[in-house]
C-alpha positions in Angstrom: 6.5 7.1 -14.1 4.0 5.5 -16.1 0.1 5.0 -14.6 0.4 1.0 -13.8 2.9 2.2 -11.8 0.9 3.7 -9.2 -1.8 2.0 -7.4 -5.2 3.4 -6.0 -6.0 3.4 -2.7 -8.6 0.2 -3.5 -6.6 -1.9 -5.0 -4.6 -1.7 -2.0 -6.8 -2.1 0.1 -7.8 -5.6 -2.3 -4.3 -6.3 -2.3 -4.2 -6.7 1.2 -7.4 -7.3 2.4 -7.8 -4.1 4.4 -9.6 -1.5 4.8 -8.4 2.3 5.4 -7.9 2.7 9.3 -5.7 -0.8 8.9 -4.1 0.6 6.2 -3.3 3.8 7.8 -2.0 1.7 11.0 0.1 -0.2 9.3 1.5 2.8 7.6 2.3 4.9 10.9 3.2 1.2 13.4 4.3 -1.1 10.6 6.3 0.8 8.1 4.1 0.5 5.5 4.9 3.3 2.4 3.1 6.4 2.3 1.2 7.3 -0.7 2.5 9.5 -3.7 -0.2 10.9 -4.6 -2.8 12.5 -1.9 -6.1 13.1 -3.1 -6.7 10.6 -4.4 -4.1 8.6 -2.7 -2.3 6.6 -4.9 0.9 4.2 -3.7 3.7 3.1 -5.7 3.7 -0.3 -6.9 7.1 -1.1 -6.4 6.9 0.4 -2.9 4.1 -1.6 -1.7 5.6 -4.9 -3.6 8.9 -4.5 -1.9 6.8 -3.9 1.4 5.1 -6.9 0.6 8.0 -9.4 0.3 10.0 -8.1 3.3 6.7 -8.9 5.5 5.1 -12.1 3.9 3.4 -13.6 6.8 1.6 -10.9 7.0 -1.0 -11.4 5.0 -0.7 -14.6 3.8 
């Protein structure tokens, strides 16, 4: 696994224009992935892409 693989917690929360208590609801409701990493919490790229385009109305 190479570092642009994983994504911070911020650029996350950029990416989809939340903040953490939406992120951490969309994680335990919505399906969203968990992080790899836990302090500091870092999410796998391809896990949030993939999230991404099987939910794209949802934040479009």
């Amino acid at each position: 696994m190479q570092q642009s693989d994983l994504m911070t917690q911020e650029e996350v929360f950029k990416l989809i224009s939340k903040k953490r208590t939406a992120l951490y609801r969309l994680r335990k409701k919505e399906g969203f992935p968990e992080p790899v990493l836990q302090y500091p919490s870092q999410y796998l790229r391809s896990d949030v892409d993939d999230w991404l385009s099987r939910n794209p109305n949802r934040f479009s």
